[in-house]
PALUMZA-703681 format. One line per field, with one value per residue (C-alpha): residue in three letters; x, y, z negated. Coordinates in steps of 0.001 Angstrom, whole numbers. Example, Ala and Ser with C-alpha at 12.3 -4.5 7.8 and 13.67 -1.06 7.14 Angstrom:
<atoms>
type = ala	ser
east = 12300	13670
north = -4500	-1060
up = -7800	-7140
</atoms>
This chain:
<atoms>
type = unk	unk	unk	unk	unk	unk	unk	unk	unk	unk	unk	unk	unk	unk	unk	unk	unk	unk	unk	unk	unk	unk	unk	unk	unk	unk	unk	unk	unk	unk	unk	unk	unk	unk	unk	unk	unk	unk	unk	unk	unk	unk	unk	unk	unk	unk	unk	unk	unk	unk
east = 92345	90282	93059	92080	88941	90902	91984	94767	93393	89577	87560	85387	83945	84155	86707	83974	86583	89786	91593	94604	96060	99249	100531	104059	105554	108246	108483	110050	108089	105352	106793	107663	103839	102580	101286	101632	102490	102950	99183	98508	100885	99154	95216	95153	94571	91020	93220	93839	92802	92326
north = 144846	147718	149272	147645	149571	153150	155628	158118	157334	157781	154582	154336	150676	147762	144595	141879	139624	139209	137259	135269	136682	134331	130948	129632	126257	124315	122738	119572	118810	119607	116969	114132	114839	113879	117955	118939	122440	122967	122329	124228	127235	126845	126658	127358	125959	124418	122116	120004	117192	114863
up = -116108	-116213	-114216	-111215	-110590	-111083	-108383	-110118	-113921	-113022	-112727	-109835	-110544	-112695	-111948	-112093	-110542	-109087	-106072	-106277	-102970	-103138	-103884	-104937	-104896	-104963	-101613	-103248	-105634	-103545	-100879	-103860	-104542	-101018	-100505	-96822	-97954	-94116	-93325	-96044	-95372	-91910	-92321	-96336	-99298	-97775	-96312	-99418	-100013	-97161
</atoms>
């Protein structure tokens, strides 16, 4: 993880966190869930529930 805060092998900062920048699914089990995965593919995942 340290990794993350390198540029070409010399570290420049400390990873105090990280993002999950994407999201998979299965769109049916999503569906036989009740998940609008289209509202959330739309606004995000703020979108759930409700």
């Amino acid at each position: 993880m340290l990794e993350l805060g390198q540029i070409q092998g010399k570290q420049y900062r400390l990873p105090i966190y990280t993002f999950q920048w994407a999201w998979g699914g299965n769109k049916r089990m999503l569906e036989e869930a009740g998940i609008d995965w289209k509202r959330i593919q739309a606004e995000g995942y703020v979108a759930l529930p409700g």
